[in-house]
N, C-alpha and C positions, 0 to 999 in steps of 0.2 A: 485578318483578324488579329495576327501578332503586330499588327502598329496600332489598331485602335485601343491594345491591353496598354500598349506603351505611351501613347499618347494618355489614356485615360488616368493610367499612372502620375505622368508629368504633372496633368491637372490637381490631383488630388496632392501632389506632394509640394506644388505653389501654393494652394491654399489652405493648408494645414502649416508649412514651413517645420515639415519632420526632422530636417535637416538645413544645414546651412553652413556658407561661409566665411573664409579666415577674416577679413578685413571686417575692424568696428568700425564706425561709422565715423569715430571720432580721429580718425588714423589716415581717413581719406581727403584729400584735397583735390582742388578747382583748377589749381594751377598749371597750365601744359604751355610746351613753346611749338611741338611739330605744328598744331595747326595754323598759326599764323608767320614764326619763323621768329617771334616775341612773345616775352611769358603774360597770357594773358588767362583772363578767368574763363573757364568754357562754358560756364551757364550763359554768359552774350552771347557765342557764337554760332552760328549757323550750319553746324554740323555736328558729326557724332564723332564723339572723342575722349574716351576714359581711362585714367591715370590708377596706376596701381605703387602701392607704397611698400619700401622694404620689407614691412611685417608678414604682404600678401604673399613677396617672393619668396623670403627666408624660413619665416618659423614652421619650423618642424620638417621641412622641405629637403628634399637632396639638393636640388641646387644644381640639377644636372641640365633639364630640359625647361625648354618653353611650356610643354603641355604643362608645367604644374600649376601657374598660375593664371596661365592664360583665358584657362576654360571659365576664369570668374568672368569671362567679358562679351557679351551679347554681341552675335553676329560673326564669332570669331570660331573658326575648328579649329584645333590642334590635336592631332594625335598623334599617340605615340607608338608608333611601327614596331615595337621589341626587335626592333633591327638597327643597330649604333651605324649598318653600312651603310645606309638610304635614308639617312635622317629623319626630323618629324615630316607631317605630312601638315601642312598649315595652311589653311584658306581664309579669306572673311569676304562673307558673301558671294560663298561658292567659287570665287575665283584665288586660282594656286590651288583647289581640289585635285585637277587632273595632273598636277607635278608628278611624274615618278620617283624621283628623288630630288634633294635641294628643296627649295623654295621657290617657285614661281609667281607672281602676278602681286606680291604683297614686297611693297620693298622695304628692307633692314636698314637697322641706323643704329650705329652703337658709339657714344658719345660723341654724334653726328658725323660718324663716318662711316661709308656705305658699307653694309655687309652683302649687297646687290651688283653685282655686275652688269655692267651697262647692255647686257642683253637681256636683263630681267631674270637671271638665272640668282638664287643665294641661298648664303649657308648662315646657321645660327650656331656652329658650335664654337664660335672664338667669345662667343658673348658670355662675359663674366657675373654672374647672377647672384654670387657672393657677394659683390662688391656695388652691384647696383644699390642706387638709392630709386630708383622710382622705373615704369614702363610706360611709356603711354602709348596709346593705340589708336590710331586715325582711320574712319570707315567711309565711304560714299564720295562722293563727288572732289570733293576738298582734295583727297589724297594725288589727281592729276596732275597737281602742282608741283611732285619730285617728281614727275619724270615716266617714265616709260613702267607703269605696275597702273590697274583698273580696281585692284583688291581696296588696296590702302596700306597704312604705314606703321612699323613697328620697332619700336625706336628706345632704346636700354640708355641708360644717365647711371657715370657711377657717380658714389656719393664723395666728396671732401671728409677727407679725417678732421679730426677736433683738434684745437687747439694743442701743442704738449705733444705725447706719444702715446701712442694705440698700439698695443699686440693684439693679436687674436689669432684661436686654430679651435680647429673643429675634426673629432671625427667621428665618423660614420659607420655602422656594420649592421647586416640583418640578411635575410632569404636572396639565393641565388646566388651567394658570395659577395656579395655586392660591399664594397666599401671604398669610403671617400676622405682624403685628409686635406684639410685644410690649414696653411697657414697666411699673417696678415701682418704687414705694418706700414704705420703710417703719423702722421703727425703734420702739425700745422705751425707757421707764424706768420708774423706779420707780411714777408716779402715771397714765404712759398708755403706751398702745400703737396705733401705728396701723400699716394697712397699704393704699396706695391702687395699683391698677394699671388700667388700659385696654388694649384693643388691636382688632388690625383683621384679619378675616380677609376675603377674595375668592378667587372661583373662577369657571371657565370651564361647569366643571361636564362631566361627561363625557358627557350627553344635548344634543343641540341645545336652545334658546330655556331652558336651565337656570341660566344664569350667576346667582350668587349676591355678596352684600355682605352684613359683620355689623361692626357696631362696638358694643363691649363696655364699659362701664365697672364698674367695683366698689370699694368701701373699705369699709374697717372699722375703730370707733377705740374701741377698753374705754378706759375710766376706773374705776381705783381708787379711787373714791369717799372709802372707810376703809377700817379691818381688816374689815370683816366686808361690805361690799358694793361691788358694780363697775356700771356702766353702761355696754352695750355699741350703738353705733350703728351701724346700716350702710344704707348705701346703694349705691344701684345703677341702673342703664340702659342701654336695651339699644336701636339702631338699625339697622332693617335697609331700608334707602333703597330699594332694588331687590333680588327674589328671582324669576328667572323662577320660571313651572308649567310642567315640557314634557309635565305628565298620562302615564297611563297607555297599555301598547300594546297592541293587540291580540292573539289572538293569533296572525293573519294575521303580523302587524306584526310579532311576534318572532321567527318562523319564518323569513322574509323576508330575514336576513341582516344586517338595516342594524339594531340596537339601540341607537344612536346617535339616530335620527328620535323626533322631536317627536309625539307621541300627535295625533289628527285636533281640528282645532279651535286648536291652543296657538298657531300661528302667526298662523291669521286673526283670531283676537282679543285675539292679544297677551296672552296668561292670565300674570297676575304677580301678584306679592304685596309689600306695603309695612307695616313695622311701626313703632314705637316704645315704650316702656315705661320708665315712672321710676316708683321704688320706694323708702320708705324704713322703715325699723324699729328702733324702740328697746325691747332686753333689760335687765331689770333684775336683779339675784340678789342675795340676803340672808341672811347668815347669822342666824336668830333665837335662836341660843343652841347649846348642844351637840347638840342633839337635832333641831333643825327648819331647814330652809329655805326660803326662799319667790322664786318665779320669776315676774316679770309680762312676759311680749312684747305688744308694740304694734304695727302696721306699716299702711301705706294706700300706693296709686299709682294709677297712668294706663295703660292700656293701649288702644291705636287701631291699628286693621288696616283695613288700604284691599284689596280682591281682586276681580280680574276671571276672571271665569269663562267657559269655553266654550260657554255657551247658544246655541241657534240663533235665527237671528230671528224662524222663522215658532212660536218657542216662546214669543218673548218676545210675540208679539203678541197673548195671548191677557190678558182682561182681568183675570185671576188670578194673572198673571205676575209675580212680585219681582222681576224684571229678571234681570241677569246681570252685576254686580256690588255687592260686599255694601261695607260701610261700619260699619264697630263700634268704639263705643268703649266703654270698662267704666272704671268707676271704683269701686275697691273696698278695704276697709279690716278688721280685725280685731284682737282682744284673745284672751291665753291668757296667764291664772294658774293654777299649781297650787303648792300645799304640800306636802312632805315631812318626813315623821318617822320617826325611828329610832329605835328604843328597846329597850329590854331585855322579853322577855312570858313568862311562867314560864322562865326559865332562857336564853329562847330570843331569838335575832335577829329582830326587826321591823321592816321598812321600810314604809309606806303613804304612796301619793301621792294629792291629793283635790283635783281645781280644774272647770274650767269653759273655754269656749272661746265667743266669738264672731264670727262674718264676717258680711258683708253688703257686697252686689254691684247695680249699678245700670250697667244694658247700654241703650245707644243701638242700635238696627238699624236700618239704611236698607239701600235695595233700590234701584239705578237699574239703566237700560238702559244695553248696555254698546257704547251704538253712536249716534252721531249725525248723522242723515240716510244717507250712504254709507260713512260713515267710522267704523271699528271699532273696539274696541278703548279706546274712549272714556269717559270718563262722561255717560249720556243724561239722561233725565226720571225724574224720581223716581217711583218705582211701589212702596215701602214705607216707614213708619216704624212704629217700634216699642217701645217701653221695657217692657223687662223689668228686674225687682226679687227678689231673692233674698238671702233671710237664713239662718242657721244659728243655733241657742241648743246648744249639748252640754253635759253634766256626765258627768265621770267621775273613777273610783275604780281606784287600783289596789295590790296589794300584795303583799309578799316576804314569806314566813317560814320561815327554817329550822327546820323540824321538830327533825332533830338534826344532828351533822356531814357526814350523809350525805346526807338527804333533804330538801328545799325545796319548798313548793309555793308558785306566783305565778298568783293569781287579780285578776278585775278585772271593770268594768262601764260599760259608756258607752251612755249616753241619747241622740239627733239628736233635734231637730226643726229641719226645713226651710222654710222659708214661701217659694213663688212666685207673683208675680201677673204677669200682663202685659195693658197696654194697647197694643193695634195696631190701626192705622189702615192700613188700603188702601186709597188713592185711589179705586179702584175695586172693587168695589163699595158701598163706604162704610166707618162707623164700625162698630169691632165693642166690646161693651160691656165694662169692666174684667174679668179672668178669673184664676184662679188655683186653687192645689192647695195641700195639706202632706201632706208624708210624714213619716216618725218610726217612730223604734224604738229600742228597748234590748237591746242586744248583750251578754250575758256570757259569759268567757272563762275558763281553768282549763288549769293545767298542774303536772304533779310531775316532779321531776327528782331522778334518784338517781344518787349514787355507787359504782357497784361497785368499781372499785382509784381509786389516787389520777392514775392516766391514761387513766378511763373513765367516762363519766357513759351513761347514756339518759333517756329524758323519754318524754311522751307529753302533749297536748294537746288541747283540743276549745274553739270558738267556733261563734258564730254572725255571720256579714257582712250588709251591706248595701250594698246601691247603687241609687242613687239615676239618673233618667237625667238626662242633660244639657241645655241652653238647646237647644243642636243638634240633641236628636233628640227634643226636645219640639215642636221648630219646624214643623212641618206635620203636618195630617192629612189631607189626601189629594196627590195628586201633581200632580192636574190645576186644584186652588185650590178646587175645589166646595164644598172643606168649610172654610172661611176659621178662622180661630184655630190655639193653640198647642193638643197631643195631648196634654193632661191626663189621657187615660182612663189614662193607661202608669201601669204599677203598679213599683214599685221592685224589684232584684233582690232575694232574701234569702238567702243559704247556711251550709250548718251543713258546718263545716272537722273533720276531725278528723287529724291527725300525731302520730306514733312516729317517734323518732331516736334514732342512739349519737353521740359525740361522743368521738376519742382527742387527748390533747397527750403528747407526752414526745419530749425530743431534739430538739427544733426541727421533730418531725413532726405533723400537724395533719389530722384525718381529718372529717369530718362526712358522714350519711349520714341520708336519712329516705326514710320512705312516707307519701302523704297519700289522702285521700277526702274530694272535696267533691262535695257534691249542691246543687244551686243550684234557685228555682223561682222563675216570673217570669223569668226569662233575656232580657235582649234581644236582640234580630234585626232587620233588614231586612225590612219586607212591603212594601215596591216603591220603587224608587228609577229619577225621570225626569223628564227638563227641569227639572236643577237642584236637586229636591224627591227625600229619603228619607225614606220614611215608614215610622216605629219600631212594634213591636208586640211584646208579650210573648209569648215564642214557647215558652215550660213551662217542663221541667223538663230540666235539664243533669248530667252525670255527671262530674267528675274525678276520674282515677286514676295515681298516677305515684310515681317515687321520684328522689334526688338524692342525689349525690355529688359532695360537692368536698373536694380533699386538696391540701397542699404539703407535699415531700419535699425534703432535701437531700441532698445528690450527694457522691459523691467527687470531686476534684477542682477546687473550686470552682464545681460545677454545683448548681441546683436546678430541681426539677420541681412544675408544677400541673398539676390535672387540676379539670376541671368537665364533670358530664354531667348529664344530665334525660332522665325517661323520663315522657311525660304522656299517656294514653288522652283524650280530650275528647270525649264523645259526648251529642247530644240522646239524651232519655231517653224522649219520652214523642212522638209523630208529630204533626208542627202542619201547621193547614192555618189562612192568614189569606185571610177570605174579605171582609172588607171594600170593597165597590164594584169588587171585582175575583174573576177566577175563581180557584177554591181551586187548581186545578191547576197556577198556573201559581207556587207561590208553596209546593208540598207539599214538606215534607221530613220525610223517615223517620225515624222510631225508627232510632238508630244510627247516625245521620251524624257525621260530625265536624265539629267545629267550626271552624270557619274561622282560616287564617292560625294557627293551635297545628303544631307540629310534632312528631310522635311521639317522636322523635330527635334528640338535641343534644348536641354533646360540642365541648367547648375542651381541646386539649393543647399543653404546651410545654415549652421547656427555655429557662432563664437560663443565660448563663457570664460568670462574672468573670475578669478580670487587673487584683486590683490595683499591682503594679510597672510599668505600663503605662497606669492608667486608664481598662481597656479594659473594657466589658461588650456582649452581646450578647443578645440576646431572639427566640429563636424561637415561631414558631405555628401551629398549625392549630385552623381552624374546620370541622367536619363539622353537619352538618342533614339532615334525612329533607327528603319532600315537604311542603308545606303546600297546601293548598285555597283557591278563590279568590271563594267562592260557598258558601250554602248546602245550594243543592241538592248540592254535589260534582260540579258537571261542570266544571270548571274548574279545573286547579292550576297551583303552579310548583315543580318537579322539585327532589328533595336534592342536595349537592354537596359539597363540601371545597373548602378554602381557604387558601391558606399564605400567610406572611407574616413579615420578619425587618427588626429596630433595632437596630442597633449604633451605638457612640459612645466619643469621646475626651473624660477628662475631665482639665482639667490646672492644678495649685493653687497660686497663689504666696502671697504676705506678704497681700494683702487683696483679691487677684483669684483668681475663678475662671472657668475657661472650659471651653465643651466644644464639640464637633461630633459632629452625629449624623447617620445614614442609617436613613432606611425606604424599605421596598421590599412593596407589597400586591399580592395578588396574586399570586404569585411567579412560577408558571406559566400567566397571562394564562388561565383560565378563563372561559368565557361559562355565568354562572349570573345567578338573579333572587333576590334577599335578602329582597323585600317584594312584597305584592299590593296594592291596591285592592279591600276586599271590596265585592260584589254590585251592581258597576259596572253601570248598566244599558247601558250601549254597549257590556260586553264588552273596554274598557280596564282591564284588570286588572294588568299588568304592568307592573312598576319595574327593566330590568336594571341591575344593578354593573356598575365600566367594568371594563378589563382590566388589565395589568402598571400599574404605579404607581411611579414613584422622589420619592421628596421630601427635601431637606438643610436642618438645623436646625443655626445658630450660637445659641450664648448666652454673654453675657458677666454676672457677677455681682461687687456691689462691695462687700464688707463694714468696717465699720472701726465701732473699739469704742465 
């Protein structure tokens, strides 16, 4: 009954548009480069693919997370965990749903360098969102073509400073302590461009023991080499000193009134998180002539996570135990050339792109106790190390040809192979001998895209995906240490995608709409998760079915409206029972389950207004969602909801300043809803609640001169 209030809701609030959002219609643009690898128009193309412009990331916005703007994009989840130690929780099209933390199945690119590690594991917080000029978002079959993710691809462009010099700073304060400073400079000429910014965000956090810190760094500097080639540098760093965990609640715990409380454990052992991360990468592009060009990116960094865990003692005492705090460092590096050629082929336009990609990753694990003698919370005696090694070799192919002026078809192919080894040592019970796996496969992809009038295209597509599982949920095979090594047996995911879409432009109106069908087999799952240890198992075969629509309209008035909805069926297909040193029963799930943390129902609506004689704009929103699931089995969910939410601002322009002040307000009417789960918690902490009303005020001052 509470999903058809909520669906019946969503309905009514698409076609009234009571609300809506930030992007005018006239702010948004066609132009993307992830899907083909060259900046082309996406109304040709053969897949789904939606580009969001600084206005959608920035105005009014923290600038903290992905969830702010992302939720404008059909087929895409991002929520936000009110947990800074577990990151967002980010899927599109249900897959990276089941992440516990990081990012799975959807791979990052941040001024086209991987924020994904060659296991499919990735993190979004080095991405600079200040500083972007645009996002674009790749969905369905297309996305096989980077590599080892089934989701698709999510890809941050910063922007180039303007000619002369640019200051800018910004800061931020409102509910939960929450404040953010920003500073920015940058400038342009003829032979270089740069642009360098930092800042600082802290929060109180609206759950007890959640207080978070992030300090940011980012630059970027092209050099125009000559006429025909640039060298772009960037570097970046990302420090997060202190991050409580206040974990998950029960759902004793959430019924209880108090969704404020700290999940059982967070207090007595002090569960936090500690990061740091430097990163640098050099792009290079070359014109070879009229017809070719050639791209080589470079890039290597440091990444180290200190994390204390809730473990109990009489868990760590078991001589199997990893303790209950982890210690990881990764140091890892990569190359990606490809070639471009354009040419003329009977009468016809020919684009083909042909390169190669490499990464390779080298992971430190340590394991201590998280307690020493009485005192908790600590770091104990070492009870793990570990070194894992992971490389990636890909080649692939892709390419455009328009048939005739109507019809196009964009086909491609990419090869993985992966090589993992790990050596680990357990103090106890001893040495275990060098161990490792390779996965691999070639993915090819196919799409046609026709023209019926000159404001209507449709397409249709078909690939095949992979995924690969992660360092993490290779990392134990049984729960209780019996079975000491990494879980090699796990066989990679593989899915065959297939999508049909229409796509309209005309008048600044902007229409996209698809249906997809993915069948997946080898699927991964949880086969038991406790004291500390989840243990991954291929759980068959998976069904997605769903469709998408996102539109912006402009208004009379000075108004314009978005609309983003997703309708996604996700059900096992085939009844798994993992029987492993454990009873099948407790661990059985049906033909027909759905899939965890996917929600059947998702809709973003909203409405911009401008005054410009005033410099006034406004940004309304509502967020609608069905239920999600919290557990396999389906005995555990967190209930559907709506969610409103409004930014308004002054923006005011003299000789070579500009200034603005803004207000958001989340939450509008202080709802008590849950955004995220914890899937198949063995304690039954499965629950992330959102805090309630929210006011935040944003000053920015910007300094230009020629």
């Amino acid at each position: 009954m509470r999903n058809n209030k909520i669906i019946n809701g969503l309905a009514l609030a698409l076609a009234c548009g009571a609300w809506l959002g930030p992007a005018a219609a006239d702010d948004l643009t066609d132009i993307v480069v992830t899907a083909t690898r060259t900046a082309q128009d996406s109304f040709r193309l053969p897949m789904s693919v939606d580009r969001l412009d600084s206005d959608a990331i920035q105005y009014g916005q923290s600038q903290v997370n992905l969830s702010e703007s992302l939720e404008q994009i059909p087929g895409v989840s991002a929520e936000n965990r009110q947990n800074y130690a577990q990151d967002l929780q980010i899927s599109s099209r249900g897959f990276g749903a089941r992440s516990s933390f990081g990012v799975r199945g959807v791979r990052l690119y941040s001024d086209g360098i991987p924020g994904t590690m060659p296991d499919g594991q990735g993190q979004f917080s080095q991405f600079d969102l200040s500083g972007a000029d645009h996002i674009e978002v790749l969905r369905g079959p297309f996305s096989a073509l980077y590599g080892n993710s089934s989701g698709g691809v999510i890809a941050v462009f910063t922007r180039d400073a303007p000619q002369g010099l640019e200051l800018d700073g910004s800061l931020e304060y409102g509910s939960l302590n929450s404040q953010r400073e920003y500073m920015m400079a940058g400038g342009g000429s003829d032979r270089v461009n740069w642009l360098v910014d930092a800042s600082h965000f802290q929060t109180d956090d609206y759950r007890d023991h959640g207080g978070a810190q992030r300090n940011l760094f980012n630059s970027k500097v092209r050099f125009n080499l000559d006429e025909a080639s640039t060298l772009t540098v960037v570097l970046n760093a990302i420090q997060t000193p202190y991050v409580g965990d206040p974990l998950g609640l029960t759902t004793a715990q959430l019924d209880s009134g108090n969704r404020e409380q700290a999940g059982t454990g967070a207090d007595q052992f002090n569960t936090r998180k500690s990061l740091s991360q430097e990163q640098l990468g050099l792009n290079y592009q070359r014109h070879l002539g009229s017809n070719d060009d050639l791209s080589v990116m470079t890039y290597g960094g440091h990444r180290a996570t200190d994390q204390f865990l809730a473990i109990p003692l009489g868990t760590q005492a078991a001589p199997t135990s990893p303790g209950g705090m982890i210690d990881l460092a990764r140091n890892y590096a990569g190359v990606d050339a490809h070639l471009t050629d354009r040419r003329k082929f009977w009468g016809t336009s020919l684009t083909t792109t042909a390169g190669f990609s490499y990464d390779a990753m080298d992971e430190h694990r340590y394991g201590y106790d998280n307690f020493v003698g009485q005192e908790l919370g600590v770091q104990g005696a070492l009870r793990r190390m570990e070194i894992n090694r992971m490389h990636d070799l890909d080649e692939y192919l892709q390419t455009q040809w328009d048939l005739t002026s109507r019809l196009s078809a964009t086909a491609g192919v990419r090869n993985s192979v992966i090589d993992i080894s790990s050596n680990a040592e357990l103090l106890t019970p001893g040495t275990l001998p060098l161990s490792g796996t390779r996965y691999s496969a070639t993915n090819p992809v196919a799409g046609l895209s026709y023209l019926l009038r000159h404001d209507v295209s449709v397409y249709a597509s078909f690939g095949k995906g992979f995924e690969t599982p992660t360092l993490n949920e290779l990392a134990y095979r049984s729960v209780s240490g019996n079975l000491p090594g990494m879980n090699f047996g796990l066989q990679p995911a593989r899915s065959n995608d297939y999508e049909v879409g229409a796509k309209y432009r005309d008048a600044g109106v902007t229409v996209d709409t698809d249906v997809f069908y993915i069948r997946t087999s080898d699927e991964l799952g949880v086969l038991q998760s406790s004291g500390g240890r989840s243990v991954y198992d291929n759980i068959g075969a998976t069904e997605r079915r769903g469709a998408e629509l996102g539109a912006t309209v402009p208004l009379p008035a000075s108004f314009s409206l978005r609309l983003a909805y997703t309708y996604i069926k996700a059900v096992v297909d085939d009844a798994y029972a993992g029987c492993v040193g454990i009873p099948c029963a407790t661990v059985m799930i049906p033909a027909g389950n759905v899939l965890p943390a996917i929600a059947q129902n998702q809709g973003y609506v909203g409405i911009t207004w401008t005054y410009p004689a005033l410099g006034f704009k406004a940004v309304a929103e509502t967020v609608v969602r069905s239920r999600i699931y919290a557990d396999d089995r389906n005995t555990a969910y967190a209930g559907g909801f709506w969610t409103e939410s409004l930014r308004a601002g002054f923006e005011q322009q003299s000789h070579r300043w500009q200034t603005s002040e803004f207000v958001r307000i989340e939450n509008l009417f202080n709802k008590a809803y849950v955004d995220s789960v914890i899937l198949n918690d063995a304690n039954g902490r499965y629950f992330e609640p959102d805090p309630g009303f929210g006011a935040y005020l944003m000053f920015e001052a910007k300094y230009l001169a020629p």
